[in-house]
NUGUKE-99201 format. One record per residue (C-alpha): residue in one letter; x, y, z; residue number from 1. Coordinates in steps of 0.2 Angstrom, whole numbers. Example, Ala and Ser with C-alpha at 12.3 -4.5 7.8 and 13.67 -1.06 7.14 Angstrom:
// NUGUKE-99201
mivex xx yy zz gunu
A 62 -22 39 1
S 68 -5 36 2
//
This chain:
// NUGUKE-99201
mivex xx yy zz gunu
X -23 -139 212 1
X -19 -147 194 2
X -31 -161 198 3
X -46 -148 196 4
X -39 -142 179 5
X -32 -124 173 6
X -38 -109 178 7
X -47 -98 165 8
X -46 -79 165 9
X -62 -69 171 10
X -77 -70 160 11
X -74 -88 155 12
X -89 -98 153 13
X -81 -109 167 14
X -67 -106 180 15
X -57 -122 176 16
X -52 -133 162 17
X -49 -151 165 18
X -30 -155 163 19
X -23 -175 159 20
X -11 -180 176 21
X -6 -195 174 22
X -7 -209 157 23
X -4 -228 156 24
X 4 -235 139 25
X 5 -253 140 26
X 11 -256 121 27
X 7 -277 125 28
X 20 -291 115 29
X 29 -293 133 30
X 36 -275 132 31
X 34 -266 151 32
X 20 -255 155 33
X 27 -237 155 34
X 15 -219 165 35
X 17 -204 158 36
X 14 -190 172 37
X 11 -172 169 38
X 13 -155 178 39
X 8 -140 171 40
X 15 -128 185 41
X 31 -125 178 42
X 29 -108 176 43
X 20 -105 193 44
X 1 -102 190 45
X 2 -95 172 46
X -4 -106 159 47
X -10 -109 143 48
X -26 -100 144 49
X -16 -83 149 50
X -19 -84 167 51
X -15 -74 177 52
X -10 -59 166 53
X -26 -62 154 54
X -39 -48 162 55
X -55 -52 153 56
X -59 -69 144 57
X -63 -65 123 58
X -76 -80 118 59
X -67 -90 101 60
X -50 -81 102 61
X -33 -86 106 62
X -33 -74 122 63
X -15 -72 125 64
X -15 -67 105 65
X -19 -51 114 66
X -9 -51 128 67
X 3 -35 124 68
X 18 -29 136 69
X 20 -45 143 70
X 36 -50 133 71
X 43 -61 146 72
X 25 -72 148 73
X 29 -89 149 74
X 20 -105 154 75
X 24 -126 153 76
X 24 -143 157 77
X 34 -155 163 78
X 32 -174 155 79
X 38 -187 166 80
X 40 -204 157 81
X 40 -219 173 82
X 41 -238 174 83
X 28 -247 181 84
X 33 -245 198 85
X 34 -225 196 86
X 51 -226 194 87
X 55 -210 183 88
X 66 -214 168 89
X 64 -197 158 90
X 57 -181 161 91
X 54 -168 148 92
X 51 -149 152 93
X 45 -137 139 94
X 42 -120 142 95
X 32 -109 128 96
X 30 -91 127 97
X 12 -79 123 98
X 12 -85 106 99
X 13 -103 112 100
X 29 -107 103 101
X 40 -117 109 102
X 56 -108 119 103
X 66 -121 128 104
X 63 -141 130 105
X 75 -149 142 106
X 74 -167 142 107
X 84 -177 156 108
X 86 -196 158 109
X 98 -203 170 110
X 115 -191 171 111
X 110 -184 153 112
X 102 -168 150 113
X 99 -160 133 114
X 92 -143 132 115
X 87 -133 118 116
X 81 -113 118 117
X 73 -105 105 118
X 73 -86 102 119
X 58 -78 92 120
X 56 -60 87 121
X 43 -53 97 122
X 38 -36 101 123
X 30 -35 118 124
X 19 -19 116 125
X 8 -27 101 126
X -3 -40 101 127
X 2 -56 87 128
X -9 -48 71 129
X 2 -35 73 130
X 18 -41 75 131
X 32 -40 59 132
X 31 -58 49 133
//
């Protein structure tokens, strides 16, 4: 589960990275006391650290930097914004792609939605130093 973190590709010096849940602002001056909740299985299981397509964990790189063929890797978050009660009041999904840019944020509150989608030029079969600039 989230609650024990992010699962890291094989040959990571630990299985799990320790994720934030859940965060309490209380900005004081009489103003309400808002929690922030997060979910980072938006994208099923794959995450930031490349799993489940990353095969073998590289030690200081960015290891999807590598990922190639995998054109259509995605992983997220979703950010909900509550009251005190843990009503929710806004919730913000964002969904990035191999090169952890930013490909589609889609912010709801109430009956509004906004969403924006990002294209970016990516050739799947190479890895990012390869890519055209």
């Amino acid at each position: 589960s989230e609650a024990n973190g992010l699962t890291l590709p094989p040959g990571a010096p630990f299985a799990r990275m320790p994720v934030v849940i859940q965060t309490r602002k209380d900005p004081g001056d009489g103003q309400p006391v808002q929690l922030v909740g997060y979910d980072y299985g938006l994208h099923s299981s794959n995450n930031y650290f490349g799993w489940p397509a990353v095969r073998q964990w590289r030690n200081r790189e960015d290891n999807l930097y590598h990922l190639t063929g995998a054109g259509d890797f995605l992983y997220g978050s979703t950010e909900t914004l509550m009251d005190a009660r843990g009503t929710p009041l806004q919730t913000i999904s964002r969904t990035f792609n191999r090169f952890h840019l930013l490909t589609r944020e889609r912010t709801l509150q109430g009956q509004t939605l906004q969403e924006t989608e990002t294209t970016y030029y990516d050739e799947p079969w190479l890895p990012i130093a390869r890519q055209l600039p």
